[in-house]
N, C-alpha and C positions, 0 to 999 in steps of 0.2 A: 665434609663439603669440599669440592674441589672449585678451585677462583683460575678461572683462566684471563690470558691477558687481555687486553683492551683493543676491541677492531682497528685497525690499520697502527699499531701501537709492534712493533715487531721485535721479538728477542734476536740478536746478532748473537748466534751461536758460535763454541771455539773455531770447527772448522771456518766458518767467514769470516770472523773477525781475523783471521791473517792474510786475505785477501784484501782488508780493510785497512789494514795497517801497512800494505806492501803498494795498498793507493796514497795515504798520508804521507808515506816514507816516500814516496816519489813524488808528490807534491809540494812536500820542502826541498828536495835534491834541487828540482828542476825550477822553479821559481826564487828557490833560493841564490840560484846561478845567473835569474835574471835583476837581481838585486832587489827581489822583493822580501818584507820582512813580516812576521806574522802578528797578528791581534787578534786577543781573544776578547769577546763581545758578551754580555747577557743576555738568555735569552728571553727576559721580558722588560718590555717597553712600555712607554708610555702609550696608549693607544690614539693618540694625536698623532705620531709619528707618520703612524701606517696612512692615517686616513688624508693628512698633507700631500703624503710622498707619492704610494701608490695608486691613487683614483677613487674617488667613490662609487664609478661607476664600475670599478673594475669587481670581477668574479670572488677576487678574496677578499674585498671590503664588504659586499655584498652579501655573502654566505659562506667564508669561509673563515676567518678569523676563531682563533678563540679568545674569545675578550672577559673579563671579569671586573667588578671592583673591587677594590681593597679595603680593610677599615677605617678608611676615611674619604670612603666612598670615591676614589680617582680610579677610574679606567685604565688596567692595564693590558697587554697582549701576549700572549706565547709570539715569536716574532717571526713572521711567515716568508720572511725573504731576509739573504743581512745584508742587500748593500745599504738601506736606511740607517739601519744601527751603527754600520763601519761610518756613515759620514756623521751623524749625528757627535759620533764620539771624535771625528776627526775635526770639527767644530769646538765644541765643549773643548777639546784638551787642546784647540789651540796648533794642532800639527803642522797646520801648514805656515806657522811663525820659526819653526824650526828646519822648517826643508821645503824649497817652493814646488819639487815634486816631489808625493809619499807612493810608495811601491806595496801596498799591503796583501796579505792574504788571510785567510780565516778560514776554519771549519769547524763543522757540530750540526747540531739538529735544526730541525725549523719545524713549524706547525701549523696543518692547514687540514678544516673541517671537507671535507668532498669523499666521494663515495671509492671506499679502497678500490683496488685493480693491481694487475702487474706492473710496476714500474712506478709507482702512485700512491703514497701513502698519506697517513695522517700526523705520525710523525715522518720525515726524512731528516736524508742529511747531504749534505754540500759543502763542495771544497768553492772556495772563489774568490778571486785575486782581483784587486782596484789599482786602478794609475791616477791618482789626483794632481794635478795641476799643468797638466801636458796637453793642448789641443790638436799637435801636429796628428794626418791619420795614419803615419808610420809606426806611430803606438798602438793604433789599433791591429796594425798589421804584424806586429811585432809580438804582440800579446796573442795574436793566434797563433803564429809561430809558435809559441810557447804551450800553447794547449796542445798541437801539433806531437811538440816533442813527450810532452806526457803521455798522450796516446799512445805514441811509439813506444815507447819506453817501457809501459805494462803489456805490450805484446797484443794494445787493442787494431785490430785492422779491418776493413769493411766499413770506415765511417766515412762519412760527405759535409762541407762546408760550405752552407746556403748562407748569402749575404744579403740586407737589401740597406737603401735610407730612407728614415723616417725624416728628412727635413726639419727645420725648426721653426720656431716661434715665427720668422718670418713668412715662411712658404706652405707650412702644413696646413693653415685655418682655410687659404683658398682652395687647397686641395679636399677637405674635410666639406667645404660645402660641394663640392663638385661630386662629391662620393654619397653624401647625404642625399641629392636628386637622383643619383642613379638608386641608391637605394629605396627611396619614397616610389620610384618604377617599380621596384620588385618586391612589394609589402608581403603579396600573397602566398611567397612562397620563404619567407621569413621568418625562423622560431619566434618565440615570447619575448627571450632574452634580447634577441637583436632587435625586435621593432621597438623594445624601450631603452635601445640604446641609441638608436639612432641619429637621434636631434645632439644631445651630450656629446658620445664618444662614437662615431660612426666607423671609424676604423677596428674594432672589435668585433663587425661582420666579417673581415676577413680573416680573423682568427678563430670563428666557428666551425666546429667538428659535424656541428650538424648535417646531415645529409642533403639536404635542401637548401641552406644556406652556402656551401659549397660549392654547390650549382649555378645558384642565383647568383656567384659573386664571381662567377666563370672569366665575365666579358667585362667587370668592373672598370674602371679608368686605372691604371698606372700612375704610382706617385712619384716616379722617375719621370714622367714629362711635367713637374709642377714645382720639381728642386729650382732655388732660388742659387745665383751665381756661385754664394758661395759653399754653399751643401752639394750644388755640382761638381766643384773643384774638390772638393773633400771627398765624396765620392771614388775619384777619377785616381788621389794619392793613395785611397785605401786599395782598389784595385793594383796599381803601378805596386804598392809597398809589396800586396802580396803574392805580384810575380817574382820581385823581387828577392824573397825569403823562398820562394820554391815553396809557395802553401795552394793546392790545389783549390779551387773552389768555383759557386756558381751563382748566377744573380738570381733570385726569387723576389719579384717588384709586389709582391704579395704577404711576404712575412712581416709579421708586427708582435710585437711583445705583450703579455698582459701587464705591464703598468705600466704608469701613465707617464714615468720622468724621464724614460727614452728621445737623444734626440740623434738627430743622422745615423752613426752607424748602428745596424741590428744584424744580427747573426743567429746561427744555431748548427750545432755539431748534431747530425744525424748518422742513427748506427742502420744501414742496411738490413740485417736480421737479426733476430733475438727478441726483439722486444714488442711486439708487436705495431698498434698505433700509439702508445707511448715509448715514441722510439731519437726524444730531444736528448741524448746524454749532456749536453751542455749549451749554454745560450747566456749573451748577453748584448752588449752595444755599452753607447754612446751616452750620458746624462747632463749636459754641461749645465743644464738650468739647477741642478736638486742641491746644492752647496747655498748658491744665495738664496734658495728656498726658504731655507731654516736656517738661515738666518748668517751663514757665514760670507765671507769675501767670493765675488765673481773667480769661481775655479772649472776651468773643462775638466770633465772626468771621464773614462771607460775603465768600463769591469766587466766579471760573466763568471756564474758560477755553475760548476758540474753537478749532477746527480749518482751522488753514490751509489745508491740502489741501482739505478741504473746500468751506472757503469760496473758492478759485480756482476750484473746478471748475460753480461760477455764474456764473461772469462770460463775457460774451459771449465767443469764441475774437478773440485780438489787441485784445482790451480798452486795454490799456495800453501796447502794445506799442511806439507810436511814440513817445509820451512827450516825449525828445529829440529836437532838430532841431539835425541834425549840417552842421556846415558840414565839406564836403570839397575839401581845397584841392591845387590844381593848379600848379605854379610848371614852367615851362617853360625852363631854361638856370638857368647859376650866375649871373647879374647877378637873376634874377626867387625865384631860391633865399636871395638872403641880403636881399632886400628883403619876401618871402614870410615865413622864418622869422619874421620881427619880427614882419610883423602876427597871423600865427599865435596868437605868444605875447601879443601884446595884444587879441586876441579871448578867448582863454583869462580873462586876468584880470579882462575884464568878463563872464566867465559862459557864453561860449559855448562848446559841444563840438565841438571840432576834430579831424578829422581829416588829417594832410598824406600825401600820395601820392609814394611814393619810386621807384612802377613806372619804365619808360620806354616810348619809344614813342609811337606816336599817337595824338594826344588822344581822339577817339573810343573808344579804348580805357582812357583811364583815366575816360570819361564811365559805361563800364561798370562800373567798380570801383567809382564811388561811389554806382550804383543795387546794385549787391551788399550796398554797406554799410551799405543803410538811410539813404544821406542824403537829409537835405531842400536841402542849397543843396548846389551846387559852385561853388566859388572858383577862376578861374583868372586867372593871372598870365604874361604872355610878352611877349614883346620890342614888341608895340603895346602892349600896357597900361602899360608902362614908359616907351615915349615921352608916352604922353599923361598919364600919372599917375593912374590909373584902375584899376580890377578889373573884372574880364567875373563877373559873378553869374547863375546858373542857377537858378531854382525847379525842380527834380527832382519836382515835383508838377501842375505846369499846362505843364512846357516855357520858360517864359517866360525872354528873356534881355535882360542888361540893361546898362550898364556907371555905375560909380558911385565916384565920388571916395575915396579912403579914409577922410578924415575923416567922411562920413558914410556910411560903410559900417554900425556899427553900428545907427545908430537908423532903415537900411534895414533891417536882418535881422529889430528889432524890428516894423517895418511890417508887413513879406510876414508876420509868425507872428502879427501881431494882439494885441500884448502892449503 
């Protein structure tokens, strides 16, 4: 019986997973520069969290979650977004008694029931970085800069940076009924979803896909004429910061996030091609309310996290793929085996990636194993190399062969890779 994997449940195979790791590795380089520092998070919660933070009205409270009890019957979650859990924990452990602003980031899985697609799974995973306790919008300008520089940096180009505001606790509720009677105009061409969201969360018509509701929401009212004094001036700084930083971007007085604890600034990094209509590689904003939420001290926050999957499926096909350059080595008899193993392990501890060949047989045949394995050198050792005190080296990339002293074996390997 064969057991295949679990719909939208995805194996990262070796080839991607070095495209995955060359996203990580630039995700610490470059935020690490911006003095941020990383936490690691669990990924199950208590399911109060989600249902606090993110909306009830919202798409993954409502049928996306995956929730369970435990044996003692408490409700937990797989955790379908981490800024809840990054503040939760920034609560709990008391952070902000140690530094009045925290710089974090984090990455790993997250989980959400909805119908796989490209770009869109059941599990994902997400890089994404938080500034707790900063309200100026130069942070938020500055924290795009910095997604900026990652983009640049993995060689991604063809993306675009839609910005809008969500207003706050002040100015949105007027704006929310003024959206509500436009919408109550346009029932009839309104899905399921939005006419019962209407009265609740009316602002989540304009984040429907639907074909109808798109239309309908064409001539909408703008939430930019209903910003209050000071979500206008916060506005005006995030713009000014992000001429200031040289970060291109555009206003869409249309975009809105799905959940609920967004306040003033929203954003989303869009990739031009590749991806189809899941084509947000990254998105976030503004939360100042979700700290005293749950319960901690009055803290502004902004954060925003990328999509992995996403952002892999830009990258040229074998982008990263060779990365390493594998020495594959060849020892021919036990007199070439126990003089072999040694240098092995003293390739090893100056950095190289080794692989030794245990096949048998004729060499020609293990010349094939090590183009199988992806290497860049083959190492062979046999009863002439042993008399003259030497190794036979192979570049598996031009053919070239060569023979070369052991002591200077290494700062050969570094030659032929150009290092």
């Amino acid at each position: 019986m064969t057991i295949s994997g679990i719909r939208g449940f995805n194996d990262i195979l070796p080839g991607e997973a070095a495209a995955w790791k060359r996203m990580e590795e630039e995700a610490e380089r470059v935020f690490s520069s911006f003095g941020f520092f990383e936490i690691r998070l669990p990924v199950i919660e208590k399911t109060e969290l989600f249902l606090r933070t993110i909306g009830e009205t919202t798409d993954i409270v409502e049928k996306q979650m995956y929730s369970f009890l435990d044996r003692h019957g408490e409700s937990l979650s797989l955790r379908p977004e981490g800024t809840a859990p990054l503040v939760r924990s920034y609560i709990e452990h008391k952070l902000y008694a140690a530094n009045s602003v925290s710089r974090l980031f984090y990455k790993g899985p997250m989980f959400r029931y909805e119908r796989p697609q490209k770009g869109r799974y059941r599990q994902f995973y997400q890089i994404g970085a938080e500034v707790l306790g900063e309200e100026s919008p130069m942070v938020d300008a500055e924290a795009l800069k910095m997604l900026s520089i990652f983009l640049s940096g993995l060689g991604i180009r063809g993306t675009s940076i839609e910005v809008n505001s969500l207003g706050c606790i002040e100015c949105r509720p007027t704006y929310k009924e003024e959206l509500k009677e436009f919408l109550n105009l346009k029932k009839e061409s309104l899905c399921e979803n939005c006419l019962g969201r209407t009265d609740k969360n009316p602002l989540r018509a304009l984040d429907c896909k639907n074909p109808s509701c798109v239309e309908a929401v064409k001539e909408a009212p703008s939430i930019q004429g209903f910003l209050c004094a000071g979500c206008k001036g916060h506005f005006e700084g995030l713009k000014k910061g992000l001429d200031a930083f040289g970060v291109l971007f555009k206003i869409n007085p249309k975009m809105v996030r799905g959940l609920d604890y967004y306040t003033r600034t929203t954003f989303e990094v869009l990739a031009k091609d590749g991806l189809g209509s899941q084509n947000a590689v990254a998105a976030g904003g503004r939360y100042d309310g979700l700290v005293k939420e749950l319960g901690g001290p009055k803290t502004p926050c902004f954060g925003f996290a990328i999509g992995m999957e996403r952002l892999a499926a830009l990258f040229a096909e074998g982008s990263f793929a060779s990365e390493r350059a594998i020495v594959y080595c060849v020892f021919m008899g036990e007199e070439a085996e126990k003089k072999g193993f040694a240098l092995a392990g003293g390739l090893r501890e100056k950095g190289e990636s080794v692989i030794v060949d245990y096949g048998r047989g004729a060499l020609k045949d293990a010349f094939k194993r090590s183009d199988k394995a992806g290497a860049r050198f083959t190492l062979v050792i046999g009863s002439d190399e042993l008399r003259e005190g030497v190794v036979t080296l192979k570049d598996m990339n031009t053919g070239a062969q060569e023979k070369v002293k052991e002591e200077n074996l290494v700062s050969r390997l570094k030659a032929l890779k150009g290092v």
